[in-house]
C-alpha positions as CSV (number, residue, x, y, z in Angstrom):
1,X,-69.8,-9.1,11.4
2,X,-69.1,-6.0,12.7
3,X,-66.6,-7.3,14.9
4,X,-65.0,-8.7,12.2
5,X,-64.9,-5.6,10.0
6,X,-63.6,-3.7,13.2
7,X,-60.8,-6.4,13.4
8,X,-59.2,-6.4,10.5
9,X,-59.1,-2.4,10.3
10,X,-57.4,-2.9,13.3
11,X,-54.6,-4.8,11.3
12,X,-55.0,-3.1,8.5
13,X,-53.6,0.1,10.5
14,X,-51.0,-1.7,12.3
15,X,-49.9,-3.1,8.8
16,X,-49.6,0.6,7.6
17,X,-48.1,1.6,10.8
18,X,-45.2,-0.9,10.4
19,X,-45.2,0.1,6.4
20,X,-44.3,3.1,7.8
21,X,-42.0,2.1,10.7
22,X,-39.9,0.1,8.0
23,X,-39.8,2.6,5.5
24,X,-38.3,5.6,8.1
25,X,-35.8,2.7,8.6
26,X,-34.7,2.3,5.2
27,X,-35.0,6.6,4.7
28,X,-33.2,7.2,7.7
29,X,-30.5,3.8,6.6
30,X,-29.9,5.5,3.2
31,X,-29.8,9.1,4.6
32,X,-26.4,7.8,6.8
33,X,-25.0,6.4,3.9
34,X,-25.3,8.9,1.7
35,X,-23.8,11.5,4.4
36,X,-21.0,8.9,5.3
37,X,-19.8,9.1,1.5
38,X,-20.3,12.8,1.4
39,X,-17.7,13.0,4.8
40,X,-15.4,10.7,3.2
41,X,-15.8,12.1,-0.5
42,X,-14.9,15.8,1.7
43,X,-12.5,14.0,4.0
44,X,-10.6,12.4,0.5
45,X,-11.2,15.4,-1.3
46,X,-7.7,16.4,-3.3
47,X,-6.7,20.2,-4.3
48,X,-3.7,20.3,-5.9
49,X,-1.7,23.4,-4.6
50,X,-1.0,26.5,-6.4
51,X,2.8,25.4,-6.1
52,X,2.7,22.4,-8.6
53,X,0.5,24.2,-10.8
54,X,1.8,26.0,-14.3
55,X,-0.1,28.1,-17.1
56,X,-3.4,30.2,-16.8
57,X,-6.4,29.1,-15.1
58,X,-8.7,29.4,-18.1
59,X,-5.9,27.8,-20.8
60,X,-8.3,25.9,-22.9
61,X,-6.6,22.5,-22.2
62,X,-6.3,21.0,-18.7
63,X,-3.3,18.5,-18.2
64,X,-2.3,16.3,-14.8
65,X,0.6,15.1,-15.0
66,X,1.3,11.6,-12.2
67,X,4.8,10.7,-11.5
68,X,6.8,8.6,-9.3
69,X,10.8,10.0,-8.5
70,X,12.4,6.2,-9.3
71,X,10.4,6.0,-13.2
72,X,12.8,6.4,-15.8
73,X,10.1,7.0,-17.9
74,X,9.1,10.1,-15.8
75,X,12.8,11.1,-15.0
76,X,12.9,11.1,-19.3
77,X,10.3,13.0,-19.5
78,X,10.7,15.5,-16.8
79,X,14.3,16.2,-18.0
80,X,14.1,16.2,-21.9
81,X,10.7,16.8,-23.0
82,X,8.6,19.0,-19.8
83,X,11.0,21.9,-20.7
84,X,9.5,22.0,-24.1
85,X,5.9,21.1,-23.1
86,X,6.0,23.8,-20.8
87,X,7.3,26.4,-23.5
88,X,5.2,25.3,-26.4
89,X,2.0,24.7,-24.6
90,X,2.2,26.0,-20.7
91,X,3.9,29.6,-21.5
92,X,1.7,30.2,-24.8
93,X,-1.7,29.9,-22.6
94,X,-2.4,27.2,-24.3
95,X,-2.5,24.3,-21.4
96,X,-2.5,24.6,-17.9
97,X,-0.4,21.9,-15.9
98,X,-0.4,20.5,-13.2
99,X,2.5,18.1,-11.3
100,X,1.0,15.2,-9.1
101,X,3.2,12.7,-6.8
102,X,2.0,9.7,-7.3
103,X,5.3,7.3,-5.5
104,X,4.3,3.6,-5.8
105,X,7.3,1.8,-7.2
106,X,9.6,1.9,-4.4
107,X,8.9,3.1,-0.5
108,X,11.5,6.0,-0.9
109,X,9.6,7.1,-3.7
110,X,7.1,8.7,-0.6
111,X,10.4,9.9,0.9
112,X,11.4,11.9,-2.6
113,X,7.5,12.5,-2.8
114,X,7.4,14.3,0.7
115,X,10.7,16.3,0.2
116,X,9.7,17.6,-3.4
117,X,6.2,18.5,-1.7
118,X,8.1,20.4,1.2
119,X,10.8,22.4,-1.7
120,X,7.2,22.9,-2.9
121,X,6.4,25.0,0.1
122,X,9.1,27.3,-0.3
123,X,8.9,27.7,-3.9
124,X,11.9,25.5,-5.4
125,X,9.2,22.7,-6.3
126,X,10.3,22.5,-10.3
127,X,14.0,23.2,-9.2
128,X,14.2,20.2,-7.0
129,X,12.0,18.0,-8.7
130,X,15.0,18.4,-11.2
131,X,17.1,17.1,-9.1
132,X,15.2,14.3,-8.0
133,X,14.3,12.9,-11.3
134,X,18.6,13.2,-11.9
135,X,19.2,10.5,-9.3
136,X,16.0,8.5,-10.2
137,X,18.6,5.3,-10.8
138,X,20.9,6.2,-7.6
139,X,20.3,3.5,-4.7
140,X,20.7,6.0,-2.0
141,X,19.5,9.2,-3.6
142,X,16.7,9.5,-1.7
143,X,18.1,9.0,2.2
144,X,17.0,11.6,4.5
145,X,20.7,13.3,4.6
146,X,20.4,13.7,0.4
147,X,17.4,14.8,0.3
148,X,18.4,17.4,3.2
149,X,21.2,18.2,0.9
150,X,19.5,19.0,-2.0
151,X,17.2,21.4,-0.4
152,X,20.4,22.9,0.6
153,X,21.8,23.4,-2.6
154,X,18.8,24.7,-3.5
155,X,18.8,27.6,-0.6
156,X,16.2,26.4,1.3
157,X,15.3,27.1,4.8
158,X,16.7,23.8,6.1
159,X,15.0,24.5,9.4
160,X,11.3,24.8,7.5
161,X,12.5,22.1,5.3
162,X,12.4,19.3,8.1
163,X,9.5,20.4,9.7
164,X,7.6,20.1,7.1
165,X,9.4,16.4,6.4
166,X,7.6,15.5,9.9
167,X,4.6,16.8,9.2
168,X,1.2,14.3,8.8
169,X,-0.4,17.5,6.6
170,X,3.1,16.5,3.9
171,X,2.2,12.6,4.1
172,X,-1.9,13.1,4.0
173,X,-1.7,16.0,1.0
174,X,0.2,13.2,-1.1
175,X,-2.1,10.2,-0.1
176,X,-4.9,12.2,-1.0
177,X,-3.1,13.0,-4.7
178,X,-2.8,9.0,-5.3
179,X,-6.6,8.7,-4.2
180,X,-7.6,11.4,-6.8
181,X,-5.4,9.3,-9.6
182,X,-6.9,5.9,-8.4
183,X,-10.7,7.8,-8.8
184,X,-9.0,8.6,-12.3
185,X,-7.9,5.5,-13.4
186,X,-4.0,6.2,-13.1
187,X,-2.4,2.7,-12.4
188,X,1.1,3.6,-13.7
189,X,3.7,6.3,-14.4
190,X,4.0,8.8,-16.2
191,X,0.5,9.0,-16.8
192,X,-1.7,12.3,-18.1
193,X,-5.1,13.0,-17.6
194,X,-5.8,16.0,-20.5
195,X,-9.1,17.2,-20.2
196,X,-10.3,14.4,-18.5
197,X,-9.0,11.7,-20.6
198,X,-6.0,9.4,-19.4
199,X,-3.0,9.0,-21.7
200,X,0.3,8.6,-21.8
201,X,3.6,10.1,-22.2
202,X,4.1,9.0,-26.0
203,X,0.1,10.5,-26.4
204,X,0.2,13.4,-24.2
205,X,0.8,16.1,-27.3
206,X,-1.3,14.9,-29.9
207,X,-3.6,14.2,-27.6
208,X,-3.2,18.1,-26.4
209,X,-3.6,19.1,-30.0
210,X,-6.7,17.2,-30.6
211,X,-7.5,18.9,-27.6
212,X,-7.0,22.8,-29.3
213,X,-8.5,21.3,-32.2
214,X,-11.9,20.8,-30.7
215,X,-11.6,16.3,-31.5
């Protein structure tokens, strides 16, 4: 009998010693996974710079704005309604805006999307995203010698302007923008996100003024 009892506490340990062998497994599993989605969370993580950025950094109302260089929809709005966005909302304190490249529709959209990010550098970044949203419907706005030009005509540092074209830093900021919009639910163009909520173009301002309102 005593045998007996001595036996099965011997498997009752090594049944608690393998509890515990499994459950470090599974601790030490989920630990990994959880620090391989914090590296790639940190990795993917998307700070839009100071140059594509307009209006106070405590304006009441946060606005993204996502846009693609070949959307007539965003070339419309960029050209006949941002000018007044910017003065009724941006300038008054009221919103603070901020431009995203988000090129999908056509691969020379990430061409545009690189140049605009590198006139962005030297501080034309509104000037020659004016430009590009002018051509939006031109079949070869966007070759390399255009786009070359425009910075140009804009007095850029031609020089800067191409090495920056090469750069993988260019091509990874703007891939980590269209992660950010995918996280937010952006599938299209031009799309807002205004404080936190994702409209579009035809809501952006009342959504803005339910916005001040406090809806």
């Amino acid at each position: 009998m005593a045998r007996k009892n001595q036996q099965r506490e011997i498997l009752v340990k090594e049944q608690k010693r393998k509890q515990r062998r499994t459950l470090l497994i599974a601790l030490g599993a989920v630990l990994a996974l959880v620090l391989i989605f914090l590296l790639v969370q940190r990795l993917n993580a998307f700070t839009p710079r100071s140059e594509f950025v307009q209006g106070k950094a405590n304006a009441p109302v946060d606005v993204l704005g996502f846009s693609d260089y070949r959307c007539s929809h965003c070339a419309d709005f960029a050209i006949n309604q941002e000018p007044d966005f910017l003065s009724q909302y941006v300038e008054t304190g009221k919103v603070r805006y901020t431009f995203i490249n988000f090129p999908f529709m056509a691969a020379d959209s990430m061409d545009a999307a690189v140049a605009a990010t590198c006139a962005a550098e030297q501080d034309k970044f509104w000037q020659y995203q004016k430009e590009l949203f002018s051509r939006y419907n031109q079949a070869n706005a966007f070759l390399p010698a255009n786009l070359e030009s425009y910075a140009q005509s804009l007095g850029l540092d031609l020089d800067k302007f191409r090495t920056c074209l090469a750069s993988e830093a260019t091509l990874s900021y703007i891939n980590k923008g269209m992660l950010y919009a995918g996280r937010l639910g952006v599938s299209g163009t031009p799309s807002f996100v205004v404080n936190g909520k994702l409209v579009y173009s035809n809501a952006l301002v009342q959504t803005v003024e339910d916005a001040l309102a406090g809806k």
